[in-house]
N, C-alpha and C positions, 0 to 999 in steps of 0.2 A: 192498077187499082183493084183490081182482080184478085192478088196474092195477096193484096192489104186488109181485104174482105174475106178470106178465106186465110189466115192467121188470127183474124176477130173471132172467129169462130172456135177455131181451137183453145184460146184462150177462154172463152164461155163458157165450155163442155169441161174443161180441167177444172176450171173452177166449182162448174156444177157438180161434179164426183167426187170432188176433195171435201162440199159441203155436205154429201151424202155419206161419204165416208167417216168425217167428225160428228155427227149425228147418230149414228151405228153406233161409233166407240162409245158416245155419251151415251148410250142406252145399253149398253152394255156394262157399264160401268156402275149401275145401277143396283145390281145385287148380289148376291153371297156367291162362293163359289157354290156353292150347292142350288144353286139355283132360286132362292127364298130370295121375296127383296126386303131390302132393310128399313127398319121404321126406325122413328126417331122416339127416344125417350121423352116423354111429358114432364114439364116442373108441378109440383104438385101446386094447386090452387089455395096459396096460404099467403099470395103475396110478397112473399120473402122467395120467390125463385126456387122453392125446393129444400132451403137452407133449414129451416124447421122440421123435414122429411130428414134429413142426412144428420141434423145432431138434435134429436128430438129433447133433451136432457138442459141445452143450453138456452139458458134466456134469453127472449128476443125484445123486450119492454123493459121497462123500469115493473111493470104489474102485472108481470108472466106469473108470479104465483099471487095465491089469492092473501092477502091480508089476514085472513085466518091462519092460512100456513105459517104466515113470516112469524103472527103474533106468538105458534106454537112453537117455533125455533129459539125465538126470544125466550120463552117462560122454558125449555128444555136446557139451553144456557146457564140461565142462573139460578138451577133446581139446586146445584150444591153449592153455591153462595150463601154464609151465613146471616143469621140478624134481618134477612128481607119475612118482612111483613105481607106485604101486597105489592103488586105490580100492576102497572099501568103503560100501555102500548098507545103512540098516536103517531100517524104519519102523517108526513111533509113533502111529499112530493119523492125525493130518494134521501129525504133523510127523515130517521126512525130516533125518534123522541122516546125515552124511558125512563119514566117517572118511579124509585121505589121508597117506598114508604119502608123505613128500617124502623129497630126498636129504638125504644126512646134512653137505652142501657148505653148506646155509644159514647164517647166521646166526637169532638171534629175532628178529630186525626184518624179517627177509626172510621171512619164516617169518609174521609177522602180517601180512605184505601181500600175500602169497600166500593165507592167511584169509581176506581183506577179498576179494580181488577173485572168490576163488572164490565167497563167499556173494552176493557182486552177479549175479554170473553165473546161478545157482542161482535167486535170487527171482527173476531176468529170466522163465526158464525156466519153474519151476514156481513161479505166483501164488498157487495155494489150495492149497501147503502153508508148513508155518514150516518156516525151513531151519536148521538147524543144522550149522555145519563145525567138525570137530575135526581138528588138522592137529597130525602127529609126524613123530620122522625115523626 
């Protein structure tokens, strides 16, 4: 009974050093070789995890730019389109409505290809909205 109590023992104490020894190494494992310990990078506080911070440039909404911007992209689009009159800008959610009043000199066939090239111009322009042109004289 004696050796059976005095092998309990040994087995405590190896155990005990083994847990002091893993403890060491974990804290040791803690910092640079230079001695400095290491901090952890922050995401920045924008909700999106940082993702805003690393591609500052990409859209993170359907209404990342202002309405005024998109409407000045719109109207830089179709500066060298002929025959427009006036333009008109209204949004829908991610789709951009564009109403132009043309002159009243067209025909309808001139009139739908003056449609077609505006709405190419447009998706050129603005990719992540749907465009819609509705063109009158």
């Amino acid at each position: 009974m004696y050796a059976a109590k005095r092998n309990n023992r040994r087995g405590a104490g190896a155990a005990g050093i083994l847990c002091c020894l893993l403890i060491v190494a974990g804290l040791a494992g803690c910092g640079d070789a230079d001695g400095r310990k290491t901090t952890m990078n922050q995401y920045a506080e924008d909700g999106y995890m940082g993702f805003s911070t690393a591609h500052p440039g990409m859209p993170t909404s359907p209404n990342s730019n202002t309405y005024l911007n998109t409407t000045e992209v719109v109207e830089q689009a179709l500066a060298h389109v002929p025959h427009i009159v006036k333009t008109r800008v209204t949004f829908r959610g991610a789709t951009v409505v564009v109403r132009l009043r043309v002159d009243s000199s067209l025909n309808a066939y001139d009139m739908a290809a003056l449609q077609t090239e505006a709405r190419e111009r447009l998706n050129a322009a603005l990719p992540r909205y749907t465009v819609r042109v509705v063109v009158k004289q």
